[in-house]
C-alpha positions in Angstrom: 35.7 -20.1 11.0 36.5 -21.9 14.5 34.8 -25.4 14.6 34.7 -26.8 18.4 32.7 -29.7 18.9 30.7 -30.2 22.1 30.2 -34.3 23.3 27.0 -34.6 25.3 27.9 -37.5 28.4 25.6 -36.6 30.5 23.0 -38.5 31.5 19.5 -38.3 30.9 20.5 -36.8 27.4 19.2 -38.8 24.2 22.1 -41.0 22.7 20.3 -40.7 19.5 21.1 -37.3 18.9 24.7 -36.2 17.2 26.7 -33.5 18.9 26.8 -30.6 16.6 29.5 -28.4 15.8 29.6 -24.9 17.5 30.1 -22.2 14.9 31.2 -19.0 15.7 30.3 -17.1 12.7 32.4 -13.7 12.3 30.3 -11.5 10.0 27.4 -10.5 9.7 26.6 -12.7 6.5 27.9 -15.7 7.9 25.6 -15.6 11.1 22.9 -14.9 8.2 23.8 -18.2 6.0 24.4 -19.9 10.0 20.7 -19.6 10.2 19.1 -20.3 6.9 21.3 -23.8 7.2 19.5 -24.6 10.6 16.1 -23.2 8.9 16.5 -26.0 6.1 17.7 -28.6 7.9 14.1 -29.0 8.6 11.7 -27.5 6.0 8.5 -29.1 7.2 8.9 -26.9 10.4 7.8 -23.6 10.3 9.9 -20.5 10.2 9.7 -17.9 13.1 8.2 -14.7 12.0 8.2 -11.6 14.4 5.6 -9.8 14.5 6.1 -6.2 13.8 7.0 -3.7 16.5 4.5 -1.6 17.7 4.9 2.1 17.4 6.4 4.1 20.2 3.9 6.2 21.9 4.8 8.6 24.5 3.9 8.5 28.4 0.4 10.7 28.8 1.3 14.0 30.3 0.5 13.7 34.4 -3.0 15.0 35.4 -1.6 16.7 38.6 1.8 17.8 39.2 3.0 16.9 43.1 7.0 18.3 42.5 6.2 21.8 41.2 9.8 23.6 40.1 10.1 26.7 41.1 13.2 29.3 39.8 13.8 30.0 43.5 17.1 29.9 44.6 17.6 26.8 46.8 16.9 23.9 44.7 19.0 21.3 45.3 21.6 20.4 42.9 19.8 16.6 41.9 16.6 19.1 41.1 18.6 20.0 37.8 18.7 16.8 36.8 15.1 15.6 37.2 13.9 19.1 35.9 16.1 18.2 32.7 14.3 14.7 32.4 10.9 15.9 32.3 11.7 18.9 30.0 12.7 15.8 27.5 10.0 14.0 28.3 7.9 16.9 27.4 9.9 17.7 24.0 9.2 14.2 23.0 6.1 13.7 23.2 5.2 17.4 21.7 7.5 16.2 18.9 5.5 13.1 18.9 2.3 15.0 18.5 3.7 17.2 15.8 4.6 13.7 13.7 1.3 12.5 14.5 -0.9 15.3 13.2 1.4 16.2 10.0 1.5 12.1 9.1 -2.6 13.0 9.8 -2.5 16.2 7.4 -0.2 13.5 4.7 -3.3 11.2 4.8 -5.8 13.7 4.2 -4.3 15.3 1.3 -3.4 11.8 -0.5 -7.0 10.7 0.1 -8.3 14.4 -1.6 -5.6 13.6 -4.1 -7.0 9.9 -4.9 -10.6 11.6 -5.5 -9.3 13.8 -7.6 -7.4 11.8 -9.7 -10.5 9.5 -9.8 -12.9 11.9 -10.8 -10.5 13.3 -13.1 -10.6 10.0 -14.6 -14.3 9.6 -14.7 -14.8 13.1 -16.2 -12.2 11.9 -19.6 -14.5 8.3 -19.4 -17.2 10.0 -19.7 -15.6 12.7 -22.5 -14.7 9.4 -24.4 -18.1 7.5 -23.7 -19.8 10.3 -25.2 -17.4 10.7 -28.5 -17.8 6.5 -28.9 -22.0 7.4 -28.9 -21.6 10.1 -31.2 -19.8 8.2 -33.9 -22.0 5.1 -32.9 -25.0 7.5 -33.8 -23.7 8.9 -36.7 -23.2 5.4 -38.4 -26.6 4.2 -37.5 -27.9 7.5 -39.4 -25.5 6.6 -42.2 -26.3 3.3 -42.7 -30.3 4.0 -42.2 -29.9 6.6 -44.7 -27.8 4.7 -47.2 -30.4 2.0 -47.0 -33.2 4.2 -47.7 -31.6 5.2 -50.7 -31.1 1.6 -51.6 -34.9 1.7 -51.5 -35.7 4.4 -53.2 -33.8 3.1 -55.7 -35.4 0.3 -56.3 -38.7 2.3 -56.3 -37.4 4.8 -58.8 -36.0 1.7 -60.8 -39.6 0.0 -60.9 -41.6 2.9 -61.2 -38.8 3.6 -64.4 -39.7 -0.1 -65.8 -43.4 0.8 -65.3 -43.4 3.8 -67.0 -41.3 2.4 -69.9 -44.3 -0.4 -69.7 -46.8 2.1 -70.3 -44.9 3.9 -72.7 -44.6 0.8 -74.9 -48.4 0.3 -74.4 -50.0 2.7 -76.1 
């Protein structure tokens, strides 16, 4: 790394302010670590964040055409040239379109894909919902039916004890 320092004697310049060093960084990572040093030599300042590019759209195709080509013979030779331009042009923004419509088709299909997966979902919720009420069900009956045998039970028992009552009675 080649350090050069810089001494600021001009006039009208703070004299509080220390002349930095100029860095010249060399690689890639060194420019990189350059400028997170600078970024925390303040941390109450904010860092710059770009905003994101916007996407490339092609120029709109002309409405009217003024330099019709024609195949004659005759054409000077600069005509290749600018014929060759807008043929590009054209090819781009066809190929634009094409990106456009399949990236379109992409979205369609992961969207029909998302439904699908979600009402695939809700169709083994509700498979499962209705096992869980089934088994909930059946030991409701079970316990209703074991405690209506507990009952009768007790019925047969005391109808038992009063007919050994009577028995002894007579």
């Amino acid at each position: 790394m080649a350090a050069h320092t810089q001494k600021s004697n001009k006039p009208g310049k703070p004299a509080g302010k220390e002349a930095q060093p100029l860095i010249i960084a060399k690689t890639p990572a060194e420019e990189q670590r350059l400028k997170l040093e600078r970024l925390m030599r303040n941390p109450d300042k904010l860092a710059p964040i770009p905003d994101r590019p916007k996407e490339w759209n092609p120029r709109a195709p002309p409405e009217f055409v003024r330099d019709v080509m024609g195949s004659s013979a005759g054409a000077g030779s600069g005509e290749f040239h600018v014929y060759r331009h807008l043929r590009r042009r054209e090819y781009q923004r066809q190929d634009f379109l094409d990106k456009m419509s399949e990236k379109q088709n992409k979205d369609v299909q992961y969207l029909e894909k998302l439904e699908q997966n979600k009402q695939a979902a809700e169709e083994r919720t509700a498979k499962r919902r209705k096992k869980r009420d089934k088994l909930r069900r059946k030991k409701l009956q079970a316990k209703k039916a074991k405690l209506e045998d507990k009952k009768e039970g007790e019925r047969s028992s005391e109808s038992s004890e009063e007919e050994e009552k009577e028995e002894y009675r007579f």
